[in-house]
C-alpha positions as CSV (number, residue, x, y, z in Angstrom):
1,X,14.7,15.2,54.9
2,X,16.0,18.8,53.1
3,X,15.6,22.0,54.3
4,X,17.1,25.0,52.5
5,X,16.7,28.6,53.0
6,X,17.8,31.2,50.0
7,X,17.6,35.0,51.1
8,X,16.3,36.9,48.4
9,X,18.2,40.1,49.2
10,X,22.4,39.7,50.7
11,X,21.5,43.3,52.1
12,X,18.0,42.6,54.6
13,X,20.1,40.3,56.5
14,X,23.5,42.6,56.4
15,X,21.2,45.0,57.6
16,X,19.3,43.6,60.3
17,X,20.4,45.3,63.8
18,X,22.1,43.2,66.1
19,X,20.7,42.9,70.1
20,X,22.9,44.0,72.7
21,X,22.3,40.7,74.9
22,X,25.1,38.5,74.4
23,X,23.4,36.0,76.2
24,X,20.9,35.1,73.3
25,X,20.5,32.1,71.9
26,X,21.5,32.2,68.4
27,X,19.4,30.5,65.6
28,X,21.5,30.1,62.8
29,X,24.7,31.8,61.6
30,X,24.8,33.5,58.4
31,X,28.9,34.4,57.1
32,X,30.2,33.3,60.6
33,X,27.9,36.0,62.5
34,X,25.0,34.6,65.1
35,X,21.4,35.2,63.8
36,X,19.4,35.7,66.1
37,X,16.0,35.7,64.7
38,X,15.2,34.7,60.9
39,X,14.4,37.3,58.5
40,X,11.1,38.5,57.6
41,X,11.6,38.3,53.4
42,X,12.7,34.3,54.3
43,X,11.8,32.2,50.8
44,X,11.6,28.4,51.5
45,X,10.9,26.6,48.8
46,X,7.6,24.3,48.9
47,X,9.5,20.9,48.1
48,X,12.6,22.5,50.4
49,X,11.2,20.0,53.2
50,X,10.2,16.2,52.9
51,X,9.6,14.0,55.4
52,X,9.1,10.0,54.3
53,X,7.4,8.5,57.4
54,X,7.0,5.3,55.8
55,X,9.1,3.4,52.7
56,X,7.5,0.4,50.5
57,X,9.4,-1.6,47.8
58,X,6.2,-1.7,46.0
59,X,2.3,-2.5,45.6
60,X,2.2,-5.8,47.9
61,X,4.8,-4.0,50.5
62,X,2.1,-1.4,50.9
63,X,-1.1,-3.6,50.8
64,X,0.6,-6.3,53.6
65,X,2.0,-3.1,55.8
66,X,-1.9,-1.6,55.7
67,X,-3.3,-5.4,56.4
68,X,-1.2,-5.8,59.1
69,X,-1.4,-2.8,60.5
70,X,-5.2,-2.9,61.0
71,X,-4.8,-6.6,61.9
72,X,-6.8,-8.1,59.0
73,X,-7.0,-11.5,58.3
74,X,-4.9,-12.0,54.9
75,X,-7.4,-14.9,54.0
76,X,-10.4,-12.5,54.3
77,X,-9.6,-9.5,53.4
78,X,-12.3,-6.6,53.6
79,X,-11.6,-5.0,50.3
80,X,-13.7,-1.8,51.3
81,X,-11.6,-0.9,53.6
82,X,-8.7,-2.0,52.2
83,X,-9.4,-0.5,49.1
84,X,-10.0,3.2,50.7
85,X,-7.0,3.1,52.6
86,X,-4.7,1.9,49.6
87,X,-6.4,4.7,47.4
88,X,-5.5,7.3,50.1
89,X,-1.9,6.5,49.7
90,X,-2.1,6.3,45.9
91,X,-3.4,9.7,45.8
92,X,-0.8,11.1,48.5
93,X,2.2,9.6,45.8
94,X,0.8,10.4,42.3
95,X,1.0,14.4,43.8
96,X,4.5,14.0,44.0
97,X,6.0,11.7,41.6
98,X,3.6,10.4,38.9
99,X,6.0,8.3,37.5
100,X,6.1,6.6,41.0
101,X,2.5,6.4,41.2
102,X,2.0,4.4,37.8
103,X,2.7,0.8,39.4
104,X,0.5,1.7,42.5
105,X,-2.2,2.6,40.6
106,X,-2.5,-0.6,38.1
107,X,-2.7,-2.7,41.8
108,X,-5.4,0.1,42.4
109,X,-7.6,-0.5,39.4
110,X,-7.2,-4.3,40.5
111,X,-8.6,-3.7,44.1
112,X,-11.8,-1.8,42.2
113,X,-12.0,-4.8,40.0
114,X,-11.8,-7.3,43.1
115,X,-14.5,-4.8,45.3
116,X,-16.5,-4.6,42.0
117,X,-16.6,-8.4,41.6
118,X,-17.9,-9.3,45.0
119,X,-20.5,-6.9,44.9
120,X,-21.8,-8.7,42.2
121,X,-23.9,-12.0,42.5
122,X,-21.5,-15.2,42.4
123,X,-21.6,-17.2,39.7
124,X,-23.6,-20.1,39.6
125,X,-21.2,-23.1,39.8
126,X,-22.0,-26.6,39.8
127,X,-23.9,-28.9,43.0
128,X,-20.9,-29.5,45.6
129,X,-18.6,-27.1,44.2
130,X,-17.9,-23.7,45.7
131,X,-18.0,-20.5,44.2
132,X,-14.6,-18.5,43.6
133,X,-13.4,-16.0,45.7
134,X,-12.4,-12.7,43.5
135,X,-9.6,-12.4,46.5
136,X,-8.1,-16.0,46.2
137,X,-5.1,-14.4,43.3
138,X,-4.7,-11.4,45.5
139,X,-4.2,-13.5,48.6
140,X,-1.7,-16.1,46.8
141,X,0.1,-13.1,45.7
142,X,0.3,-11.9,49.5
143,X,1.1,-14.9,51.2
144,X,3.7,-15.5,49.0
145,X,5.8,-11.8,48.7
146,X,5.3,-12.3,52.8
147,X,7.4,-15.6,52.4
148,X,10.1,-14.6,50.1
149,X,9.9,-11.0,52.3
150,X,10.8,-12.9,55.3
151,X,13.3,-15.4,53.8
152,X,15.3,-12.2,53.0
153,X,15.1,-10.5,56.3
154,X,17.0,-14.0,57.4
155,X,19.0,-13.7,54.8
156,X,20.0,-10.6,55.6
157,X,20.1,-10.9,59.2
158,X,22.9,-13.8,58.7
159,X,26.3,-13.2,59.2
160,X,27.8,-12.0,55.5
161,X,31.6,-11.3,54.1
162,X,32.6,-8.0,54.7
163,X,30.0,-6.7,56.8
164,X,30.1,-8.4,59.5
165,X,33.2,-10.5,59.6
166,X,36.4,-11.1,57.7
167,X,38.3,-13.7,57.2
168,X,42.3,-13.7,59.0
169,X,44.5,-14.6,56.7
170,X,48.0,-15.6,58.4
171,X,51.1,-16.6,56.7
172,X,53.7,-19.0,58.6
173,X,56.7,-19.9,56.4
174,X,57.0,-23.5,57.2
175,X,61.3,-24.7,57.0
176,X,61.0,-27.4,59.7
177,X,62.6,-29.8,57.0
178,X,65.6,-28.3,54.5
179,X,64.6,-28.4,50.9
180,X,67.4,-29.4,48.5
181,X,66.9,-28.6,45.1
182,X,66.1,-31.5,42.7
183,X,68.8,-32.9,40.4
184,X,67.9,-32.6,37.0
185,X,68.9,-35.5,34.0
186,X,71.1,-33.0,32.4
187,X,73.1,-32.5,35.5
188,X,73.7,-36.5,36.3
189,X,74.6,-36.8,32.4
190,X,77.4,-34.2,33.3
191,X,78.8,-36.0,36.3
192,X,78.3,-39.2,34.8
193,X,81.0,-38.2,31.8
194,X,83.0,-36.4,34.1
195,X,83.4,-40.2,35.5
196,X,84.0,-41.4,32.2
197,X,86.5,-38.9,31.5
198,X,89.1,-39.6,34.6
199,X,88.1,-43.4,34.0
200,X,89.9,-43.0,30.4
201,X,93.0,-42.2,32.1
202,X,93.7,-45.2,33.9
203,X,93.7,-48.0,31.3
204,X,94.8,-51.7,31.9
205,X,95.9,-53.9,29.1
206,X,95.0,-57.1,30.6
207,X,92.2,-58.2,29.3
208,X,89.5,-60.5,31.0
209,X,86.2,-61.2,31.2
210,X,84.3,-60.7,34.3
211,X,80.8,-61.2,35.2
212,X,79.6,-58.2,37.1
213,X,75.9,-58.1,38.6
214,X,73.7,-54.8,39.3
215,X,72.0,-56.6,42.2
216,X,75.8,-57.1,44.0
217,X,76.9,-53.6,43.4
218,X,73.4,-52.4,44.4
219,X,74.2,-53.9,48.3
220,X,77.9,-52.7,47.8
221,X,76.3,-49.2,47.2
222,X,74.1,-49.1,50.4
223,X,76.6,-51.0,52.4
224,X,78.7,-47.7,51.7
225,X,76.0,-45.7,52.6
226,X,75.4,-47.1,56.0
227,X,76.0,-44.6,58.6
228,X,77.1,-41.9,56.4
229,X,74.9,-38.9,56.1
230,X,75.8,-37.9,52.8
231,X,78.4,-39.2,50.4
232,X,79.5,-37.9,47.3
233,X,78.5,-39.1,44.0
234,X,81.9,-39.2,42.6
235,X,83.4,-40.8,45.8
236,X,80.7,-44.1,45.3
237,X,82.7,-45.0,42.0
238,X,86.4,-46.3,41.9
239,X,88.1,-45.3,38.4
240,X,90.9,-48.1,38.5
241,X,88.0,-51.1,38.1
242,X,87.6,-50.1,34.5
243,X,84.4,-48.8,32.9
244,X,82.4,-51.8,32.8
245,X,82.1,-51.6,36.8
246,X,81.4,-47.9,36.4
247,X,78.9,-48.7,34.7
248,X,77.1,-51.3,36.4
249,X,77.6,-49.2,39.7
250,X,75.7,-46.5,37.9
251,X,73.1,-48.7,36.8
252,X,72.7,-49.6,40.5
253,X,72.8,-46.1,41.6
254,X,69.4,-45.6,38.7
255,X,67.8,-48.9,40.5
256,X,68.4,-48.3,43.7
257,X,66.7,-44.3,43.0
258,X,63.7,-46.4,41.7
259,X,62.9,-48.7,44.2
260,X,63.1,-45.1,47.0
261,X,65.8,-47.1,48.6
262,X,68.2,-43.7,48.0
263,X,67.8,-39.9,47.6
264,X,70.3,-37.8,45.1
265,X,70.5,-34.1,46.5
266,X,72.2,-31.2,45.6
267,X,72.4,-28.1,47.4
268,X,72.1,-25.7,44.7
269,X,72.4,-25.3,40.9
270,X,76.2,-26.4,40.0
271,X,76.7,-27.5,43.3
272,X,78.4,-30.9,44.3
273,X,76.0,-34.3,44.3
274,X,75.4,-36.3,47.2
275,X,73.9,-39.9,47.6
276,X,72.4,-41.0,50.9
277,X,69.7,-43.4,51.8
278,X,66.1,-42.8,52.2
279,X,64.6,-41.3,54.9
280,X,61.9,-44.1,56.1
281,X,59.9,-42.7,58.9
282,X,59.8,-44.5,62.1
């Protein structure tokens, strides 16, 4: 609803002499002074005031509001009436906004076409059969914009994102359980020569041949493991045996990392390597 009221002359209203009771009731202000009665030259435009008393999406919305208004039955419909009301409210719009008015009035000529039809003799149709009602489209059309009409208003009705509720988001940084960063290949490559390097040192000059097994050094790792919490890599090999148990102890170390029976930590890039056994939980 607008209202608007333009003055045609600033000087009637700057003019206008003021009562002497304070007590008045003011009915408008005009540049922060109290007015207490409107002006005589007063130019309100005709389209200045509106007032919608009802609001249709379209054809159908208007012809179910006017059938259930008057309580019709939607599977016979009495078109005269029907029609006259529908046409009243077709006129009262294409006033105002013909462009409005155009899809109202092609579901009026159809109402004149359906009230013309049943005026008209039925057609004869053949023995058992019954004639066609001109209204059957119209009421399909009807009974199913009520259906999708309602399906909406519980649509809409339902609890949506946004409008009516939003979804708590709560972030809880979880460090029950340290987290070591991994140890990459490069890294065990580099202690691994660094072994290699302070093994060269010590050199013996006797030479034998000895029969080493993985499996052996494989218990003889986790029997040194056993009740330690961490040990460090370097301190699991023993430079004086030579390289050929270096290796096989390294080669142990790889199996036993296989078969989970192990975990190799580090605390941080560069940092020392540790060796302990797997957790297993209970």
């Amino acid at each position: 609803m607008v209202a608007s009221a333009v003055p045609d002359n600033s000087d009637s209203a700057a003019g206008m002499s003021m009562p002497t009771v304070v007590d008045q009731v003011a009915v408008a202000r005009l540049y922060g002074e109290p007015l207490f009665s409107l002006p005589q030259d007063l130019y309100i435009p005709p389209d200045a005031l509106e007032v919608f008393l009802e609001a249709f999406e379209g054809p159908l919305d208007l012809l179910l509001y006017l059938i259930r208004r008057q309580n019709f039955n939607i599977l016979d419909i009495p078109m005269a009436g029907l029609t006259r009301q529908y046409m009243s409210y077709v006129e009262e719009i294409r006033q105002r906004n013909l462009e409005l008015a155009a899809e109202y009035l092609l579901m009026a000529a159809m109402l004149i076409e359906i009230k013309s039809r049943m005026l008209l003799p039925p057609k004869h149709v053949a023995q058992g059969q019954e004639a066609e009602d001109p209204r059957a489209e119209l009421v399909r059309r009807l009974l199913e914009y009520e259906q999708i009409k309602l399906a909406a208003a519980r649509l809409n009705a339902a609890p949506q994102f946004g409008r009516d509720f939003l979804v708590a988001q709560v972030y809880i940084e979880q460090s029950l359980q340290p987290r070591f960063a991994d140890v990459n290949v490069s890294e065990l490559q580099e202690a691994w020569a660094a072994i290699l390097q302070r093994a060269k040192l010590v050199q013996h000059h006797r030479i034998t041949r000895e029969e080493l097994s993985v499996r052996e050094h494989m218990s003889m790792v986790l029997k040194r493991l056993q009740g330690q919490r961490f040990v460090e890599f370097e301190d699991l090999f023993n430079p004086q045996k030579g390289a050929p148990v270096l290796v096989v102890t390294f080669i142990a170390l790889l199996e036993l990392a296989k078969e989970t029976l192990i975990e190799i930590t580090q605390a941080e890039a560069f940092a020392p390597i540790y060796v302990r056994l797997a957790y297993t939980p209970s």
